[in-house]
C-alpha positions, 0 to 999 in steps of 0.5 A, a space after each residue: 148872875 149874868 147869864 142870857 135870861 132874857 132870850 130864855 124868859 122872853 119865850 112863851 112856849 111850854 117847850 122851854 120852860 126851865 124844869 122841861 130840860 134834864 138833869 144834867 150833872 156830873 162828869 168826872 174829869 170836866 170842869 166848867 167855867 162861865 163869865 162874862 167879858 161884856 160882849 154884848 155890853 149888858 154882862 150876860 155870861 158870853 165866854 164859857 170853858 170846858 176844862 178837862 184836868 187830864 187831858 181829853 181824847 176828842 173828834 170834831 166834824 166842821 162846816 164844809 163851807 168854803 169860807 171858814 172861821 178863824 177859829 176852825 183853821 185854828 182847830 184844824 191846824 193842830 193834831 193833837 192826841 189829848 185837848 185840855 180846853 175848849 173855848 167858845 165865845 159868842 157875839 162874834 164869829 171871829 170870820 172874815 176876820 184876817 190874820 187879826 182873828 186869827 193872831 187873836 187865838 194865839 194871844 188868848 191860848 198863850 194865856 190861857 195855857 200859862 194859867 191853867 199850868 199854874 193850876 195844874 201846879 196848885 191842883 194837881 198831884 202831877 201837874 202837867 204842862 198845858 201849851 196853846 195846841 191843847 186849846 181849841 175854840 169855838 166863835 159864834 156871832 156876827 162875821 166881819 167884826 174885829 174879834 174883841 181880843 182885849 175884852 177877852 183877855 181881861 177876863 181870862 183870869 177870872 175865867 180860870 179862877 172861876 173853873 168849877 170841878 164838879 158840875 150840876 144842873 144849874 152850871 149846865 144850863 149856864 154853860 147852854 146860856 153863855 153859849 146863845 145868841 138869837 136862840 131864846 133857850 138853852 139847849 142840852 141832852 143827856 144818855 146813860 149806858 154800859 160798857 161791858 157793866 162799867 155805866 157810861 154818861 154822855 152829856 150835850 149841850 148846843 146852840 142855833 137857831 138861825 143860818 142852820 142848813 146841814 153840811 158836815 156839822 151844823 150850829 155849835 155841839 159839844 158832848 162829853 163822855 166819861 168813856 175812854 173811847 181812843 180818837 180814831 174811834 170817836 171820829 168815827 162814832 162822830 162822823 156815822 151819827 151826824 148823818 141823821 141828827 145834826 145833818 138831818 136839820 134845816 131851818 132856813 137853808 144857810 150853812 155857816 161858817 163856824 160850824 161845829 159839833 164835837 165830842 170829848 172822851 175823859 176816860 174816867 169811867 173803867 171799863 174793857 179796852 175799845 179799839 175799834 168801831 165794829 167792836 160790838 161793846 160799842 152798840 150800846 153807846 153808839 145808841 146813845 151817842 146817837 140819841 144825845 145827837 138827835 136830841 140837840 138838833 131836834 132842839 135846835 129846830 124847836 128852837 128856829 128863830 121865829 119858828 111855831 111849827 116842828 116839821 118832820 119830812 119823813 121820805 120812803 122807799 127811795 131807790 138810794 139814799 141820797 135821793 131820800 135825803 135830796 127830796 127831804 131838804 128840797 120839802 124842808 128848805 121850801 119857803 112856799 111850803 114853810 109859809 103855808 105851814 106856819 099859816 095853817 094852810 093845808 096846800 100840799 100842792 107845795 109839796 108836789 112842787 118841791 117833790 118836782 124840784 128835786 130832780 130824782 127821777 121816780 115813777 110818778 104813779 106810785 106816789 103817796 102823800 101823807 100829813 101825819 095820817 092823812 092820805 092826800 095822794 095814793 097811786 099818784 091820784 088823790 087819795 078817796 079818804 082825803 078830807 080837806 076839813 080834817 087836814 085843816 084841823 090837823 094843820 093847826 097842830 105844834 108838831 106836823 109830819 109830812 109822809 112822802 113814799 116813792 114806792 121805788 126801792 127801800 132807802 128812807 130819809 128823815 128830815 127836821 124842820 120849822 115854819 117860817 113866820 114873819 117873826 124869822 124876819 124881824 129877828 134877822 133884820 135886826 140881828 146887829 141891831 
């Protein structure tokens, strides 16, 4: 079958068993097709394409690290109004690849283009001519590896003669599958909505597990919608929700040079015009945009390498917004805090001490502590409730939350989390292994 069951299968969390992820199904005007060109040199599905027939209104966000992948310079160098196939790749990151990665890109869109024109011909009652700007891609793997352009191209002919016009759920999660690398599950979501009584699908899929530290976008996200939603309005539906979802995630701290989350609009579903965001039509999609959103990067969290423990860091009453959020990572991204917690340990003086490298200046005397409902610190003293057995206790749970209120304005952050465990060490020790 050639999909990546062995990461799926060799988890042993209830979380990822198969029949815990959504129904994923159709979505008109995308196709999907899953192959193998033998990256990993044991046939698991590696190389996935989404094909849209009539082209694709589409946004993208991208890592902000100042070394890039080829594949991002590659999508960031054409401006196209309409996309009609993504590629994505895993094993390599095609980065600190040099003018071979990028060269590689053009061969591979050269082809794909030719091919999927000629299909345009045999499938189409207005066939249209597809060229290599229609194609973006997205790598994901190893940096610094030669890009394996040959592998790759021996297998774009059975990559389109394999496209599948009508999708289910078992093509989702291979999709998900073909897409992993160190994450032991697929990852997917999925919302229905309304546009002025016209029903809207919004479909995702994802991948991460490690080097995941929010910075613009962060891992892999792909999300398609059979709205017709034009490009600037997209943009920004993409850019407002990424704030708190893929940008409200961390599992080691590290950003990567292949970030990418993007969402694709087929306009197969009929409804009133759209023309800008403050159109108040919009409200309801946007909500579920921001669902499908939070979804995946919950997901990706759940799914940290190594990781026991979901951590949710929710900051209060801030006097700004960026003071939240800078607390939140300084807890999220601690590996005293991660360390205590993936060991039970109920040691919040770890918190006090990423609550005081994080340099926000607050009034230390109206400082409260909470572990899910467990006061620790009141007024900036220890709480008369705290229990040291009940917090115990409580550190033995799957899903832990760390309460954190400055009493100094009204500006909250969320931020999501996992443990780290001596598991996050071997995986990465190994990872070219």
């Amino acid at each position: 079958m050639g999909i990546n069951l062995p990461n799926f299968f060799s988890s042993k969390s209830s979380e990822k068993r198969l029949n815990q992820f959504q129904d994923l199904d159709h979505i008109d005007g995308l196709s999907i097709s899953t192959i193998s060109a033998n990256l990993y040199g044991n046939n698991r599905d590696d190389l996935v394409m989404f094909y849209f027939r009539e082209g694709a209104n589409y946004a993208s966000v991208y890592t902000q690290s100042k070394i890039i992948s080829e594949n991002i310079k590659w999508n960031l160098g054409f401006n196209r109004k309409k996309i009609f196939a993504l590629i994505v790749n895993t094993r390599n990151a095609n980065c600190f690849t040099g003018k071979q990665g990028y060269k590689s890109l053009e061969k591979i869109a050269d082809i794909v283009s030719s091919k999927l024109s000629e299909k345009q011909k045999e499938d189409e009652d207005q066939p249209k001519k597809i060229i290599s700007k229609d194609i973006i891609f997205g790598c994901t793997g190893t940096i610094g590896e030669p890009y394996p352009e040959e592998k790759i191209k021996a297998k774009l002919s059975d990559l389109v003669e394999k496209i599948k016009y009508t999708q289910n759920k078992y093509i989702w999660m291979k999709a998900a599958l073909g897409i992993m690398t160190t994450d032991t599950q697929p990852k997917m979501a999925m919302e229905e909505c309304e546009i002025v009584n016209s029903k809207i699908k919004i479909f995702g899929v994802a991948k991460g597990s490690g080097m995941i530290q929010p910075n613009m976008a962060t891992t892999l996200g792909y999300l398609f919608t059979d709205a017709d939603i034009p490009n600037n309005v997209l943009n920004k539906l993409l850019k407002k929700n990424i704030s708190s979802t893929f940008n409200a995630i961390s599992c080691d701290g590290d950003t990567s040079t292949n970030d990418m989350v993007s969402i694709f609009s087929t306009g197969k579903a009929k409804h009133a015009k759209i023309k800008n965001l403050n159109d108040p039509r919009l409200k309801e999609f946007d909500e579920a945009l921001n669902k499908v959103l939070l979804n995946l990067a919950k997901r990706v969290v759940l799914d940290g390498e190594g990781a026991t423990k979901f951590i949710t860091i929710n900051v209060l009453n801030c006097k700004i917004e960026n003071d939240a959020r800078k607390l939140a990572f300084s807890i999220a991204n601690s590996p005293l805090v991660k360390t205590a917690i993936a060991g039970e340990d109920p040691n919040w003086g770890r918190i006090i001490m990423a609550i005081g490298k994080s340099f926000i200046n607050f009034d230390l005397d109206k400082l409260s502590i909470k572990f899910g409902n467990h006061h620790i610190i009141s007024n900036g003293k220890m709480s008369s409730h705290y229990n040291e057995t009940e917090l115990k206790n409580y550190m033995k749970n799957s899903n832990i939350d760390i309460n954190v209120d400055i009493s100094g304005g009204s500006k909250n952050f969320t931020a999501y989390t996992m443990d780290f465990t001596k598991k996050y060490i071997d995986i990465n020790a190994d990872y070219r292994s």
